[in-house]
FIVEX-818663 format. One record per residue (C-alpha): x, y, z; residue number from 1. Coordinates in Angstrom, 1 decimal. Each point is the difference from the previous one (the first is absolute). Layout:
SITE      X      Y      Z   n
SITE      X      Y      Z NUM
...
//
This chain:
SITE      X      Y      Z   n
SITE  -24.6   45.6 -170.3   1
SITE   -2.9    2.5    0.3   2
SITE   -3.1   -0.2    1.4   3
SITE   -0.7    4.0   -0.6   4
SITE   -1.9    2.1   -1.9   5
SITE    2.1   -0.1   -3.5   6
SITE   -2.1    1.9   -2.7   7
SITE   -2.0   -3.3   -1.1   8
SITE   -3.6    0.6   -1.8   9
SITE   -2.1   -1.8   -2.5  10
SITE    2.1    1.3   -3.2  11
SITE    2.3    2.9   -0.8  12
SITE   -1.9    3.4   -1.0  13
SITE   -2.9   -1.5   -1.6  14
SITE   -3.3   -1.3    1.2  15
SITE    0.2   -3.2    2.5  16
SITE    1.2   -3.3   -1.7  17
SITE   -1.5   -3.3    1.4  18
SITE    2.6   -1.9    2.3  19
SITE    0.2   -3.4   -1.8  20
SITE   -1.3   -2.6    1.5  21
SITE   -2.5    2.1    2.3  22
SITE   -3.7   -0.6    1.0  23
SITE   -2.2    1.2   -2.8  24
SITE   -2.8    0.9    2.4  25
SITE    2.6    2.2    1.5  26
SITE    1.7    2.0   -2.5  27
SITE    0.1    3.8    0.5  28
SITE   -1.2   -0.4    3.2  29
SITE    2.9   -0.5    1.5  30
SITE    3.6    1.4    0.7  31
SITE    3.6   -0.4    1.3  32
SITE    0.9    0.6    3.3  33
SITE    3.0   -1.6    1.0  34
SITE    3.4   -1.1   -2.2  35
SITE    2.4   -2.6    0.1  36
SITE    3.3   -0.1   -1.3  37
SITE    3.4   -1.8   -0.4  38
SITE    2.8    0.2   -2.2  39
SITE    2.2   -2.6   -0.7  40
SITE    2.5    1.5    2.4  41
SITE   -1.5    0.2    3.0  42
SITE    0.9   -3.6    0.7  43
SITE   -2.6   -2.6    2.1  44
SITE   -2.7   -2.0   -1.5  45
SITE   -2.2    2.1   -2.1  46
SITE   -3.0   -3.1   -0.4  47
SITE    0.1    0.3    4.0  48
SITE    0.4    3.8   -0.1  49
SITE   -3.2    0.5   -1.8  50
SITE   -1.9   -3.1    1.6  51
SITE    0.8    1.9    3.1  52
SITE   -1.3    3.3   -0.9  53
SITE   -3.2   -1.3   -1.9  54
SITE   -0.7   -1.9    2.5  55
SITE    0.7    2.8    2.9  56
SITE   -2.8    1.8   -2.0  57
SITE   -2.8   -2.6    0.1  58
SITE    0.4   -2.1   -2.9  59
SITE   -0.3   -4.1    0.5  60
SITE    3.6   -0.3   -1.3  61
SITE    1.0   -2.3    2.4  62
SITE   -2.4   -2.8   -1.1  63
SITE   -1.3    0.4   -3.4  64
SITE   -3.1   -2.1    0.3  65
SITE   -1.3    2.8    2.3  66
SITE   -0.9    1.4   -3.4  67
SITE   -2.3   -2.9   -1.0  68
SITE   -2.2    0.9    3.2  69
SITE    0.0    3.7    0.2  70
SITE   -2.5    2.3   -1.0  71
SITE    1.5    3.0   -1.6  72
SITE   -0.8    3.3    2.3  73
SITE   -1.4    3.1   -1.4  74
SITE   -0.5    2.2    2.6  75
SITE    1.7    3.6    0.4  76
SITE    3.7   -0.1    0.7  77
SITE    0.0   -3.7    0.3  78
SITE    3.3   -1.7   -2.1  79
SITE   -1.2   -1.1   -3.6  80
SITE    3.7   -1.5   -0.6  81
SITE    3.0    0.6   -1.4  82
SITE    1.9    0.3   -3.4  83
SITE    2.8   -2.0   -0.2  84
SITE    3.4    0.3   -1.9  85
SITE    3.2   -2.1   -0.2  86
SITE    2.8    0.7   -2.9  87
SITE    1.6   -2.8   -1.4  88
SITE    3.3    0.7    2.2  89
SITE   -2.1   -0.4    3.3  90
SITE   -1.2   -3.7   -1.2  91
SITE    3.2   -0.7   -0.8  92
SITE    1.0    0.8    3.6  93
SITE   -2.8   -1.8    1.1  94
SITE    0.4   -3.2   -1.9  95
SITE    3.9    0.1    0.8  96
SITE    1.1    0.7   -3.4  97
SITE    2.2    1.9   -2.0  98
SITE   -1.2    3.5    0.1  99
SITE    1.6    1.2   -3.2 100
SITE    1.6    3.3   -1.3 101
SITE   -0.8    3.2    1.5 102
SITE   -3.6    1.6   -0.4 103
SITE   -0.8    3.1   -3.0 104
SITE   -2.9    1.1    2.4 105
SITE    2.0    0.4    3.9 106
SITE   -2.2    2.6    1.0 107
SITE   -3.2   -2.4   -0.1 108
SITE   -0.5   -2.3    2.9 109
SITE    0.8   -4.0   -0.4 110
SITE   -2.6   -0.4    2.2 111
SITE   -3.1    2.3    0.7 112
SITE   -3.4   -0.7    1.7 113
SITE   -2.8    2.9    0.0 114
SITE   -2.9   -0.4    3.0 115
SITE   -3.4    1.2   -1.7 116
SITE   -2.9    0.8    2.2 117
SITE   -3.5    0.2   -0.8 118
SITE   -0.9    3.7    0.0 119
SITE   -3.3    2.2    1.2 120
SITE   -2.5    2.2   -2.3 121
SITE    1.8    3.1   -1.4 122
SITE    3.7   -1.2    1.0 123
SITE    2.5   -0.2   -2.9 124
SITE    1.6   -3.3   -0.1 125
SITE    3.7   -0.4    0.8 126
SITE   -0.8    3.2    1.9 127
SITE    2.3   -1.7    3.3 128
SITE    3.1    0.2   -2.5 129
SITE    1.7    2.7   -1.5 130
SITE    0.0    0.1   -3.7 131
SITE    2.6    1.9   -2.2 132
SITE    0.3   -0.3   -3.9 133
SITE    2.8   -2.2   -2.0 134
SITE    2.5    1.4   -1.5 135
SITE    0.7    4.0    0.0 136
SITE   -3.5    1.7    0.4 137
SITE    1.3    3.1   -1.9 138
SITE   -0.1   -2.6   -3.4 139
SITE   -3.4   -1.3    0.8 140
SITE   -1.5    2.8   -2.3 141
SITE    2.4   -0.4   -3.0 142
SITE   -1.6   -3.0   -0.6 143
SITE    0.7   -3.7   -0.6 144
SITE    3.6   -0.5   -2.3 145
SITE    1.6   -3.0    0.2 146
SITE    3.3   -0.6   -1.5 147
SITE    2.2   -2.3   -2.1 148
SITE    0.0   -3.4    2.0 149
SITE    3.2   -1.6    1.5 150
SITE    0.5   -3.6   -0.4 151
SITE    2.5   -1.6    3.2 152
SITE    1.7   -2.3   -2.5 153
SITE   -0.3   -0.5   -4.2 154
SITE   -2.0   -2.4   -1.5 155
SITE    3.5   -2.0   -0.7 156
SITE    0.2   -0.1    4.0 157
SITE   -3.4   -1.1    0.4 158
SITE    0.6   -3.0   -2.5 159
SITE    3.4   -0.6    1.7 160
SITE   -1.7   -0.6    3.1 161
SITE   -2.4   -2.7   -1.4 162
SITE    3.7   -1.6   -1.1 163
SITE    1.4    0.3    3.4 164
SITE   -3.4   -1.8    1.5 165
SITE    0.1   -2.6   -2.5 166
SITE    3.3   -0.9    0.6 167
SITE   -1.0   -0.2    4.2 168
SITE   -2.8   -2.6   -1.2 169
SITE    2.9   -1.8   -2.2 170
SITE    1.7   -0.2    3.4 171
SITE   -2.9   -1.3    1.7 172
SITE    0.6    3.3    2.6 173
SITE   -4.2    1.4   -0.7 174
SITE   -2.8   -1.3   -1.9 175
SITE   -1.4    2.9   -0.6 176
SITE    0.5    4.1    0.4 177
SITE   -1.7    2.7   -0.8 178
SITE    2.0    3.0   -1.6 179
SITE   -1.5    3.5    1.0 180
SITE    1.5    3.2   -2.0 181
SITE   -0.3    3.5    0.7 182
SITE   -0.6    3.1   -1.7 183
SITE   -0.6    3.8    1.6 184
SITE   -1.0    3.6   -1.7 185
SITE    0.7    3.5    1.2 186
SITE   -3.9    2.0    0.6 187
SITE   -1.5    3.7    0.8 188
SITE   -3.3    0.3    1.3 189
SITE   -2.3   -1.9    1.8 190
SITE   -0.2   -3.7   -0.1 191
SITE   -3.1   -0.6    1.5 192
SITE   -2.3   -0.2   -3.2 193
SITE    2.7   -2.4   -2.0 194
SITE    0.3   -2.2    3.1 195
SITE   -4.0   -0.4    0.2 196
SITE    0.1   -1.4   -3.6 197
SITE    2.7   -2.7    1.0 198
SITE   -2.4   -0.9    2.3 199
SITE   -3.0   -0.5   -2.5 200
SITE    1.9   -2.3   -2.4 201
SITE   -2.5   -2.8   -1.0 202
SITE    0.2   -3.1    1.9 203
SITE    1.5    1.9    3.2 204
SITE   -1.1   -2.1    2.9 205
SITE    2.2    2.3    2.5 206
SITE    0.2    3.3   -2.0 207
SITE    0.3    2.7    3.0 208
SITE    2.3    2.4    1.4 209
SITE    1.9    0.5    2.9 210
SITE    1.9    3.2    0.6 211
SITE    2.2    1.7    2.3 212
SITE    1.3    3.6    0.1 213
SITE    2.1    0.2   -2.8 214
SITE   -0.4   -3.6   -1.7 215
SITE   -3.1   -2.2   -1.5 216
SITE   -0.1   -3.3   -0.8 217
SITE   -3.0   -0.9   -2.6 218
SITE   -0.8   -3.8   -0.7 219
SITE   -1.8   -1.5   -2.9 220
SITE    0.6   -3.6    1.3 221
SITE   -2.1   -3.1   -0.7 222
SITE    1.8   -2.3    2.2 223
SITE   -0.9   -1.4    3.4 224
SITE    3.2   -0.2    2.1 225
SITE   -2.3   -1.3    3.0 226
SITE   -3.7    0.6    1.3 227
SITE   -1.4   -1.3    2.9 228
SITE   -3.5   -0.2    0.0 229
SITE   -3.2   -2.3    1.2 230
SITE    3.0   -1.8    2.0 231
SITE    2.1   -0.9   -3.4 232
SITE    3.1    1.3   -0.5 233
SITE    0.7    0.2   -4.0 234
SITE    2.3    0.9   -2.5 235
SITE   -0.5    0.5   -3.6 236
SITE    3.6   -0.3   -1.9 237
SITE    0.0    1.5   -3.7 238
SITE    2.4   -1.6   -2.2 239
SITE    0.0   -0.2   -3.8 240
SITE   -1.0    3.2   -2.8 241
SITE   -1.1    0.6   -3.5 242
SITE   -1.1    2.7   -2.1 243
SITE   -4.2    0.2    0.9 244
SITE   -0.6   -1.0   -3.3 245
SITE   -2.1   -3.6   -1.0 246
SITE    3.0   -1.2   -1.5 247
SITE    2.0    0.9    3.4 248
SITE   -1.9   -1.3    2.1 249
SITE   -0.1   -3.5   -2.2 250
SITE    3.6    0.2    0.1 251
SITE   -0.1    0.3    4.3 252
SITE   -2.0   -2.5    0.6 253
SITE    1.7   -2.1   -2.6 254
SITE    3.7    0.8    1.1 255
SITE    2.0   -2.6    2.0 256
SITE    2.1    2.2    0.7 257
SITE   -2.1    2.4    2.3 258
SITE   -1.7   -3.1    1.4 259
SITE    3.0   -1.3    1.5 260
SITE    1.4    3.1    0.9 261
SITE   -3.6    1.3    1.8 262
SITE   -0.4   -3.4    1.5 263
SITE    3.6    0.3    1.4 264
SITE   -1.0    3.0    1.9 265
SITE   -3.3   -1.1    1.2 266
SITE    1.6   -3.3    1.8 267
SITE    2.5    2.8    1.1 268
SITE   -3.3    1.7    1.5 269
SITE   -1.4   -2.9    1.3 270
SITE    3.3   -0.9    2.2 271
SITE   -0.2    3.6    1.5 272
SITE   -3.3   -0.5    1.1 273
SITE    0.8   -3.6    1.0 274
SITE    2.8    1.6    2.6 275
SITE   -2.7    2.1    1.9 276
SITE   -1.1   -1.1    3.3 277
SITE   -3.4   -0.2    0.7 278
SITE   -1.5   -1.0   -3.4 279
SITE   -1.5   -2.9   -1.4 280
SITE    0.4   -2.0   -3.3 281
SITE    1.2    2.0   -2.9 282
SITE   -1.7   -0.1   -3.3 283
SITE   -0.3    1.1   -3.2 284
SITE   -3.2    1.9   -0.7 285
SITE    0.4    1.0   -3.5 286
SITE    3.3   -0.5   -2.4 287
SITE    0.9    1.9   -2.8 288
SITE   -2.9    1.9   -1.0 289
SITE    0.6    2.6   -2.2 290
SITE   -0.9    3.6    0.3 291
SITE    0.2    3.3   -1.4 292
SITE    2.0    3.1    1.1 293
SITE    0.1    2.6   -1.7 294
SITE    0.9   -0.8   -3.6 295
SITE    1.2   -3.0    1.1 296
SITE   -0.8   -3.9    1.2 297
SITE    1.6   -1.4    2.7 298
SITE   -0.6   -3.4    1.6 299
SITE   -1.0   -0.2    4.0 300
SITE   -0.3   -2.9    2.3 301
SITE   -1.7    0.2    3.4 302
SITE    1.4   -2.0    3.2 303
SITE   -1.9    0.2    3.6 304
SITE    0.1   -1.7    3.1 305
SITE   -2.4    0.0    3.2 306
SITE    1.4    1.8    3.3 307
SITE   -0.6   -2.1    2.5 308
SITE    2.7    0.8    2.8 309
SITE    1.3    3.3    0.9 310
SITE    1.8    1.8   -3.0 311
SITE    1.6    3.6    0.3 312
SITE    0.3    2.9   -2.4 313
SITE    4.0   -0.4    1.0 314
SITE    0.5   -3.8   -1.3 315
SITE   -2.3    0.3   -3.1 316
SITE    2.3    2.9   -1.0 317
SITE    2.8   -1.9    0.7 318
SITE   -1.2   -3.0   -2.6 319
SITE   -1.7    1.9   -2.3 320
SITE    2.4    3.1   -0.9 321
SITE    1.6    0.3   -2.6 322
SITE   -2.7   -1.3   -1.8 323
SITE    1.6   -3.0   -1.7 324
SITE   -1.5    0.9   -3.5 325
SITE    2.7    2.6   -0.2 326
SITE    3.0   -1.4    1.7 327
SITE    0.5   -3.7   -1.4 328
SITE    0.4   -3.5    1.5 329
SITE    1.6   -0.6    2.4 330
SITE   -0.5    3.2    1.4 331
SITE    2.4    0.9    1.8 332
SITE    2.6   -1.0   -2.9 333
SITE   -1.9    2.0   -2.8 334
SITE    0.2    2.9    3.0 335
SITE    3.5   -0.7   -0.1 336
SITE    0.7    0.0   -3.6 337
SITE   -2.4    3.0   -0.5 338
SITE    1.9    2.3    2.5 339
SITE    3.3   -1.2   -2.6 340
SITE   -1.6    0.8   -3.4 341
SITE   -2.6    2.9    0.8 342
SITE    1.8    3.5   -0.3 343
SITE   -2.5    2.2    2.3 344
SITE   -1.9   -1.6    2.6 345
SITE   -3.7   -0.4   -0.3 346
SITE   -1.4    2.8    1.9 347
SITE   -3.9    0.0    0.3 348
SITE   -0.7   -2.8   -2.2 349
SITE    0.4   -3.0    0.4 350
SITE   -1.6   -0.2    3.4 351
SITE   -3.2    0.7    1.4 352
SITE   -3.0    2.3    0.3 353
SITE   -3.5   -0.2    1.7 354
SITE   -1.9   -0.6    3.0 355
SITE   -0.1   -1.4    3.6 356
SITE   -3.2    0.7    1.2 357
SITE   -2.3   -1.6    2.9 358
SITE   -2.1   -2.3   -1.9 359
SITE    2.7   -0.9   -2.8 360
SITE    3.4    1.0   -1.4 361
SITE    0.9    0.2   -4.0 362
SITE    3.6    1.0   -1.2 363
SITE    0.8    0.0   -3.4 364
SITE    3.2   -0.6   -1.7 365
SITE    1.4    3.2   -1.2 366
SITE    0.5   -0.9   -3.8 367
SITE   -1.4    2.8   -2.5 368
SITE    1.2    2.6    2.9 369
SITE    1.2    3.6   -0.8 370
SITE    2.1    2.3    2.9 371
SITE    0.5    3.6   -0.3 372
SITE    2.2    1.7    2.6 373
SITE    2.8    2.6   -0.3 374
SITE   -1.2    1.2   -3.5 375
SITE    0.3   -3.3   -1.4 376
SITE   -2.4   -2.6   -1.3 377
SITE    1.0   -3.6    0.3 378
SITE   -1.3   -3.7   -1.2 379
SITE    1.2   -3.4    0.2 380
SITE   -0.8   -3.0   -2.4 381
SITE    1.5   -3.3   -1.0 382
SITE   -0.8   -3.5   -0.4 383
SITE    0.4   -3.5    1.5 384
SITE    3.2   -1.9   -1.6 385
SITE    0.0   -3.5   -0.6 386
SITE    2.8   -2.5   -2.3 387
SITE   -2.7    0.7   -2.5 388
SITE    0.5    3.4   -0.1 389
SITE    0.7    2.4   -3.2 390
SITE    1.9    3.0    1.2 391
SITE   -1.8    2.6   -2.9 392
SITE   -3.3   -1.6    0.7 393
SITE    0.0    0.6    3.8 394
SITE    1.7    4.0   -0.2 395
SITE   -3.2    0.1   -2.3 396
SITE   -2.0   -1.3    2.4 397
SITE    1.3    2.6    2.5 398
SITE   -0.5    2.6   -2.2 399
SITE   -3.8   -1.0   -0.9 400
SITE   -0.4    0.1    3.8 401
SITE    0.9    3.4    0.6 402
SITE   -1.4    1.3   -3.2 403
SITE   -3.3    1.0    1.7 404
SITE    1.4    1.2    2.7 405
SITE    2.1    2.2   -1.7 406
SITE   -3.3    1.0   -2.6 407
SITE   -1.9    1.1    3.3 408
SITE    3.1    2.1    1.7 409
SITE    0.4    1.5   -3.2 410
SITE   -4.0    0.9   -0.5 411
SITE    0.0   -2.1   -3.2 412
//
């Protein structure tokens, strides 16, 4: 655990990238000052952890509906917030689940919290932290190369795993569980430039960056894990694609299939919520609506409840990570059963990315998320499985989902 100086900045070697979630009447005017981290070894309770830290550095952590009453400070050195990020591994430690096989990105944090501060006329933002370069700096002028991509398992595993989940629901051991593959490609030169266009993918409701000394994570999310704002605390789970075509998205909203399988996961989203103390009734605001990502449509629900007690960055983590659109119901069993079937663990994605800031907080569910560290580029992708389930169709489905990602590393 670090609460050091660690090389953190706005993005890489290229010009500042937005932190997702972040004030827009704030952007570029502020900059890191202070880091948190924690790996998954060094043991305690990392929703606690960073609750502590954040709220050690003035942020209304401790009772979230702080942020419904707070005006949001401007001045000169005052705290603007923080960005926020938990891997999948650390909600898994959080939610006491199965934390799954070993991670191909141990040199990022699991957990990592960056203080920004509002800066003066003339300063350069993230001027209070040191900022280095990913990757080796001598490569950084030979220009982007990226090379032949890596897949963690075949596409004959992949469907083998939709088998092995099928025959749990057979069983009666899960419901539901979402099967995340993983793929990773050797690179030269600098990152930066491929990482902002990650970020820029159409419908990206998170796309940002936050990077360290020698890794980056870029997200083109558009999922809401949680947000807490005007006293609500809300989650948007995304279940359910198609080809962003007419005839796809006729096919979405006519599938029974993705209807039972999203409303699955939003019921699973309303019980976490449920479980949290100091809320109100839970309710569905919207359910499956379908939007575009990308060159893709996916179908999105929205579920809120009022805060009307005391509620505490610590205990929302705890309910709300992993985000139950990409484990399964019950959770903790599709946690279990993931940590059997999945060969690498799930490394940046999968978890979560944004803000906590004084006047709301916004993480979103690192899906459509890219890594780069150690010379490597990595991605994650997969799909929720249900009885219903064709193995082919859903490694397709994985495949469609990384397909941008992979376009925009690539510079296509």
């Amino acid at each position: 655990m670090g609460h050091g100086n660690r090389g953190y900045q706005h993005c890489a070697t290229v010009a500042p990238a937005v932190p997702p979630g972040s004030p827009a009447s704030c952007q570029r005017r502020h900059g890191p000052s202070s880091v948190f981290e924690w790996f998954l070894g060094d043991g305690g309770d990392p929703a606690e952890l960073v609750t502590a830290w954040l709220a050690d550095n003035g942020l209304p952590v401790r009772d979230l509906i702080r942020t419904a009453n707070a005006n949001h400070p401007n001045g000169v050195g005052t705290v603007c917030g923080s960005s926020l990020y938990v891997s999948a591994a650390a909600g898994s430690v959080m939610a006491g689940g199965a934390i799954g096989r070993p991670t191909p990105v141990p040199g990022i944090p699991d957990v990592a919290a960056v203080l920004y501060r509002h800066t003066g006329a003339g300063e350069e933002p993230g001027s209070g932290v040191s900022q280095r370069p990913i990757g080796d700096p001598e490569s950084i002028s030979r220009g982007w190369s990226l090379g032949p991509w890596q897949d963690s398992w075949t596409r004959q595993d992949h469907a083998d795993a939709v088998e092995t989940v099928r025959a749990a629901i057979r069983r009666g051991d899960v419901y539901q569980v979402n099967v995340v593959g993983h793929a990773s490609a050797p690179y030269t030169g600098d990152p930066g430039p491929s990482l902002q266009r990650v970020t820029k993918l159409s419908g990206a409701r998170y796309g940002g960056i936050l990077a360290g000394g020698d890794w980056a994570i870029a997200t083109a999310s558009p999922e809401t894990l949680v947000e807490v704002r005007a006293g609500r605390v809300v989650t948007r789970p995304i279940k359910g694609t198609r080809p962003a075509t007419a005839a796809g998205r006729r096919e979405l909203l006519g599938s029974a299939k993705e209807r039972a399988e999203h409303v699955m996961i939003v019921d699973l989203e309303r019980n976490d919520l449920s479980r949290l103390p100091g809320v109100g009734p839970v309710q569905v605001d919207e359910l499956f609506a379908v939007r575009r990502w990308s060159g893709l449509w996916q179908a999105e629900s929205q579920v809120s409840a009022p805060i009307r007690g005391t509620l505490g960055l610590a205990e929302l983590l705890r309910a709300v990570c992993p985000g139950g659109s990409v484990t399964g119901a019950p959770k903790l069993a599709a946690l279990d059963l993931i940590a059997d079937i999945e060969p690498v663990g799930r490394g940046v994605a999968m978890g979560a990315l944004g803000w906590v800031g004084t006047d709301h907080m916004d993480l979103g569910l690192t899906i459509r998320t890219a890594a780069v560290t150690e010379g490597r580029v990595h991605l994650w992708a997969g799909g929720g499985i249900t009885w219903d389930s064709d193995p082919v169709a859903e490694v397709d489905e994985a495949a469609a989902k990384a397909g941008p990602l992979r376009a925009a590393l690539a510079g296509d």
